[in-house]
C-alpha positions in Angstrom: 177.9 135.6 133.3 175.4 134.8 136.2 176.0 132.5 138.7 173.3 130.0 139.0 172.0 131.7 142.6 171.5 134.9 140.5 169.1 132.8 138.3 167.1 131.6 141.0 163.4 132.1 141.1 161.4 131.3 143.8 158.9 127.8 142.8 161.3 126.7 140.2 162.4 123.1 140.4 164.6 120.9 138.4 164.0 117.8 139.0 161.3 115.4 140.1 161.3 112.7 142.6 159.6 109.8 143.1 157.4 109.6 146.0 159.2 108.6 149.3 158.7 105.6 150.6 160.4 105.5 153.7 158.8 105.8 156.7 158.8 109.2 158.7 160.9 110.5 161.0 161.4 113.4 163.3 164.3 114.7 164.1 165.0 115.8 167.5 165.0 119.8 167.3 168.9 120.2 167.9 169.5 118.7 164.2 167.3 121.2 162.4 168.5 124.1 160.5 167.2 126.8 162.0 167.0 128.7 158.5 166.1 126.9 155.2 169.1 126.2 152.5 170.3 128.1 149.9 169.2 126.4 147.0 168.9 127.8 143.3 165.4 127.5 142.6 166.0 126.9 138.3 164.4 124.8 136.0 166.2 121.8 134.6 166.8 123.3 131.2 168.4 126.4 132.9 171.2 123.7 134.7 172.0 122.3 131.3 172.7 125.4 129.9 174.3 126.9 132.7 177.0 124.7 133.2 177.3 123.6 129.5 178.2 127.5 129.5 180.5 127.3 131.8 182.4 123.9 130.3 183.1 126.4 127.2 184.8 128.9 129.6 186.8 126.3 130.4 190.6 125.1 129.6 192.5 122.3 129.3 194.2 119.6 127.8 191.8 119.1 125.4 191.7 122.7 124.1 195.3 122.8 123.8 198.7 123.2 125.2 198.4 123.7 129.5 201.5 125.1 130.7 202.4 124.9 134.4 206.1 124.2 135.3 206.9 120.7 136.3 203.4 120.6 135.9 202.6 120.6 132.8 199.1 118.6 131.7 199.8 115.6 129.6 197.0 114.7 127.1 194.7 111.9 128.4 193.8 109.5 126.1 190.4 108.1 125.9 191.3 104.5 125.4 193.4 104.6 128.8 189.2 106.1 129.9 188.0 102.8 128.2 190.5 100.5 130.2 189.5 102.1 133.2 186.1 101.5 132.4 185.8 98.0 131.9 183.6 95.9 134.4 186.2 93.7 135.3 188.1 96.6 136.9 185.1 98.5 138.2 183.5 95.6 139.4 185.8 94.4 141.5 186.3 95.1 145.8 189.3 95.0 147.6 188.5 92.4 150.3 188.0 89.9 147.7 190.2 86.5 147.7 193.1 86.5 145.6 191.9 84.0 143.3 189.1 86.0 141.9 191.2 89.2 141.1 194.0 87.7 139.1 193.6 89.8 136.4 194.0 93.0 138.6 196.8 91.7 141.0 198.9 90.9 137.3 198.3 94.9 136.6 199.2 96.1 139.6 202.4 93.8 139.1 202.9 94.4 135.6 203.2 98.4 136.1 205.6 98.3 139.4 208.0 96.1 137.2 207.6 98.5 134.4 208.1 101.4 137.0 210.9 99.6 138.1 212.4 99.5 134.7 212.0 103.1 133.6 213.5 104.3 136.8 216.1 102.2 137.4 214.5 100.8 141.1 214.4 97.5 142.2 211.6 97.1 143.8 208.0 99.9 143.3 205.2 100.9 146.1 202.1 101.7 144.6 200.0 102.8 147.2 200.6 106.7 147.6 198.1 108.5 146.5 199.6 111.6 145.0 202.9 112.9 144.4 203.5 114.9 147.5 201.9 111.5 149.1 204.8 109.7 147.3 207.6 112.3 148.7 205.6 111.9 152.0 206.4 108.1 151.9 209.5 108.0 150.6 211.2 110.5 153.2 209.6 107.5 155.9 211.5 105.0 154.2 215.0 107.0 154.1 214.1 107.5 158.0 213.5 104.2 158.7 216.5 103.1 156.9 219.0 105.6 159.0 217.0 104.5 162.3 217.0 100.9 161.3 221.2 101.3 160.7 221.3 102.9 164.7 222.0 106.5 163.0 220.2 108.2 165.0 221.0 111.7 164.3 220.5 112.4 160.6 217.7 115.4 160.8 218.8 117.3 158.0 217.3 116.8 154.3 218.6 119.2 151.9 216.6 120.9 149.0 218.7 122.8 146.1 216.6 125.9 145.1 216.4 124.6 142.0 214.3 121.2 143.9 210.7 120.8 143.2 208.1 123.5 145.2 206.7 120.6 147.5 209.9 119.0 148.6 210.4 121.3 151.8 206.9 120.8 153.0 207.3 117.4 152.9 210.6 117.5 154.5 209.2 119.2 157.4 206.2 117.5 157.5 208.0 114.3 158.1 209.6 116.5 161.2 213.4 117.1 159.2 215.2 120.0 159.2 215.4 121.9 156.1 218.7 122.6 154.7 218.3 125.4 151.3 221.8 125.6 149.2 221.7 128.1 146.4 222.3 127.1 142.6 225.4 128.1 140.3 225.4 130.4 137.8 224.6 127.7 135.3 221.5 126.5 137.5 223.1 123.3 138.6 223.6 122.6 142.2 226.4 124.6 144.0 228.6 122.0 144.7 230.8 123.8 147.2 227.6 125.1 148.9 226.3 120.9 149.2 230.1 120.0 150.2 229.3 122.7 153.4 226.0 121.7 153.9 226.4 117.6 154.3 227.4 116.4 157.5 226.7 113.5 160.4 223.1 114.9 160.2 222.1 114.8 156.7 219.7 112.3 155.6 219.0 112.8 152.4 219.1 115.4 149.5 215.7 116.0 147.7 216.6 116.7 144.2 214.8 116.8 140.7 216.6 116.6 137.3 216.2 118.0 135.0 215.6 120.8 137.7 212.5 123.1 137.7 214.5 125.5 135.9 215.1 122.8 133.4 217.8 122.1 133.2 219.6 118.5 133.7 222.4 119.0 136.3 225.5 117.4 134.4 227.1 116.9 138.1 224.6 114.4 138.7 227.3 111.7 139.4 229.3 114.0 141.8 226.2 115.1 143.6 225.4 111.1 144.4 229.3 111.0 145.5 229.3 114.1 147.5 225.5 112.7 149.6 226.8 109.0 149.6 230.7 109.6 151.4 228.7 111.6 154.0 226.0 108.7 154.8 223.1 110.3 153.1 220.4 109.4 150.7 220.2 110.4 147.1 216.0 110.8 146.4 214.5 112.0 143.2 211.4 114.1 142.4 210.4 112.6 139.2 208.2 115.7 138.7 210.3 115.9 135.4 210.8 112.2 134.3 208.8 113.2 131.3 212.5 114.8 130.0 214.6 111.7 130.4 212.5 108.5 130.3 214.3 106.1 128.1 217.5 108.0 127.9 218.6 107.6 131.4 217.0 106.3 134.5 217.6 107.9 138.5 219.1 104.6 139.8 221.8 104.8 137.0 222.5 108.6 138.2 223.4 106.8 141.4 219.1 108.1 143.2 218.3 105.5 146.2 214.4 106.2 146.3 212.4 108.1 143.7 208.6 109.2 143.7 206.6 109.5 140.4 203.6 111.4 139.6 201.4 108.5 137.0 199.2 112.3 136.5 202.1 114.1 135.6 204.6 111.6 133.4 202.0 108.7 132.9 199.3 110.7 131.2 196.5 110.0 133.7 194.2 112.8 134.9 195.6 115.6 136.4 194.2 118.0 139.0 190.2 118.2 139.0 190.1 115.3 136.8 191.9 113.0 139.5 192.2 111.6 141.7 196.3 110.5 141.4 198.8 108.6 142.0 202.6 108.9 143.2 204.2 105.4 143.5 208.1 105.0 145.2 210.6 103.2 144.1 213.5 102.2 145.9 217.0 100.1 145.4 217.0 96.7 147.3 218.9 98.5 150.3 215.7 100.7 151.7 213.1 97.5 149.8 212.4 96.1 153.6 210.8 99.3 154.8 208.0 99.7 151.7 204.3 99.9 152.7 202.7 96.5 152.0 201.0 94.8 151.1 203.0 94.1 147.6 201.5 92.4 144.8 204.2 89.1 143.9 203.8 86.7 141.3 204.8 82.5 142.1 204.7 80.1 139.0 202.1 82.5 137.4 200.0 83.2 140.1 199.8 86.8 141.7 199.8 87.3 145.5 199.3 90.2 148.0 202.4 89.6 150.0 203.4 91.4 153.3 206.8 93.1 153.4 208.2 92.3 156.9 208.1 93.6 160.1 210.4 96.4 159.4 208.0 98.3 156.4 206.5 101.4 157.5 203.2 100.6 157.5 200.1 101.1 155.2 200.1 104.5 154.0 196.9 104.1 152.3 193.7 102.1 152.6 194.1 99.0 150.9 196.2 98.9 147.6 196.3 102.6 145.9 194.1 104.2 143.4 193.8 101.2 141.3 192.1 102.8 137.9 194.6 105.5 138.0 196.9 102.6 137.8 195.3 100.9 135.1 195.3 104.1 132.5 199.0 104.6 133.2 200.1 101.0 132.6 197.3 101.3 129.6 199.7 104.3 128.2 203.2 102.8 128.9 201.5 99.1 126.8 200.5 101.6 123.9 203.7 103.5 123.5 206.0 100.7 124.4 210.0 101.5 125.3 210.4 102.8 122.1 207.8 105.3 121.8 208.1 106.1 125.9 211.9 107.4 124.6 210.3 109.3 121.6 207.4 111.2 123.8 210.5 112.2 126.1 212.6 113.7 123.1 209.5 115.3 121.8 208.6 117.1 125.2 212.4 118.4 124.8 212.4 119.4 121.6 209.3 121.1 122.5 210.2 122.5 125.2 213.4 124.0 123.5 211.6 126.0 120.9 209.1 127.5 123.5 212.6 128.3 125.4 214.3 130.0 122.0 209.9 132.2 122.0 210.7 133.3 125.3 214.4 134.1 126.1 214.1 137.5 124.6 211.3 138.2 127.4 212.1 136.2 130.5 215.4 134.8 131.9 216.4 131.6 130.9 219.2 128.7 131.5 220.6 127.5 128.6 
């Protein structure tokens, strides 16, 4: 197929413009191009049908089923599109007063308690933007926490193997250490290898369950004991929520802070079809140091309410990506506990007979 520069032909044009009716203007000469743009020159029909072409090359969760690790696309449905849509949400600025954005301040509220509740968290941030924004801003609250409690010298975060591909790189980003430990045979976390790797200096350990291998680490309980009786944190990548929502929740594994990815678990747009949206939940011991402002609620009213002088900041202009927001909370309303517990079971189930395809040509856990 041709791209649309092979197409070109010279006095071609697509569109047509009104006539200008601003005043000229000359630039000075230093803010020219010195050589004219590459533009197609095509005719307007010849766009159409070049990039409807291209939408039919295409793949996604539309066409069918989108592989990709934790990753995996989850369908999008169109009436979350529809919520997302409405004038009252699209409307709507940021810097308005309270009063006139009640009905998006009871949202915003509505899903962090809902978050809260599938998780297992007491309190939800939903300001990250994206997941690895999420890990970004959870690893500042389990650093504020240690620095806040005089512990000065916890620099280590460790990451099992078997931990989600972006866990490291936020690690380091947030200037930790990195501390790898290898999985058993069974693709759990080597618990002698975490017994030698905690110390004074460990922070946290970043680990996501079920695993990327898939496989839900039955030691879950021991792992929290091991991290806890050394002073570190317990966080959870909830790249893989999708497995256990409504079965178990992180804070009942004995997880301090969690990230989720609403375009991964929540059903909102994932990738090009973005942007997305990685909210952090934490138990009431690391609640002081959340970005704020947090949407409350007082005798039925809803309020953006600053978190205290010890939060870590804004990590995000104003509140998060608040229409991502809207078509997760849209999907969580449809389904309801029940049915969030049934999509979970399904995934599994799913996921087992793709397993049972495959074993005979790729190595699997079991």
């Amino acid at each position: 197929m041709k791209t649309i520069f092979e197409k070109s032909v010279p006095g071609k044009c697509a569109i047509s413009l009104a006539a200008c009716d601003v005043p000229a203007y000359n630039l000075d000469a230093s803010l020219l191009r010195e050589t004219p743009l590459n533009l197609p020159e095509v005719s307007e029909v010849e766009v159409v049908r070049h990039y409807t072409a291209l939408s039919k090359r295409a793949y996604g969760v539309d066409d069918g089923f989108y592989p990709l690790g934790s990753c995996t696309m989850k369908y999008n449905p169109k009436l979350n599109e529809e919520v997302a849509a409405l004038p009252g949400f699209t409307g709507i600025h940021p810097m308005q007063c309270e009063c006139t954005v009640q009905g998006a301040l009871k949202a915003m509220y509505t899903l962090s308690r809902k978050l809260a509740a599938i998780t297992g968290m007491d309190e939800v941030t939903l300001q990250p933007a994206a997941g690895a924004h999420g890990e970004y801003t959870a690893l500042q609250l389990i650093r504020a926490y240690h620095l806040d409690r005089g512990d000065t010298g916890r620099n280590k975060i460790i990451v099992p193997d078997s931990a989600h591909g972006t866990n490291p790189a936020s690690a380091a980003m947030n200037g930790y250490t990195v501390v790898n430990i290898p999985s058993a045979a069974d693709g759990c976390v080597d618990l002698d290898a975490l017994r030698n790797a905690v110390g004074p200096d460990t922070a946290a350990l970043m680990l996501t369950n079920p695993n990327t291998v898939g496989i839900f680490d039955k030691n879950i309980a021991k792992i929290a004991q091991i991290v806890h009786d050394a002073g570190g944190l317990l966080y959870y990548d909830g790249a893989n929520l999708n497995a256990i929502m409504g079965t178990i929740r992180p804070g009942d594994m004995g997880y301090d802070v969690v990230h989720l990815n609403l375009h991964k678990t929540f059903s909102t747009p994932h990738g090009g079809g973005g942007p997305g949206s990685g909210p952090v939940g934490c138990k009431a011991a690391l609640a002081k140091y959340l970005p704020g402002p947090v949407v409350t609620e007082k005798d039925g009213k809803y309020h953006l309410t600053s978190v205290g002088e010890k939060s870590i900041g804004c990590v995000k202009t104003f509140y998060g990506n608040f229409l991502v927001m809207l078509r997760a909370l849209a999907y969580i309303e449809v389904l309801g506990k029940e049915g969030i517990k049934l999509a979970s079971q399904l995934a599994v189930l799913n996921a087992n007979y793709m397993m049972a395809r495959l074993k005979d040509k790729f190595p699997t856990y079991s």
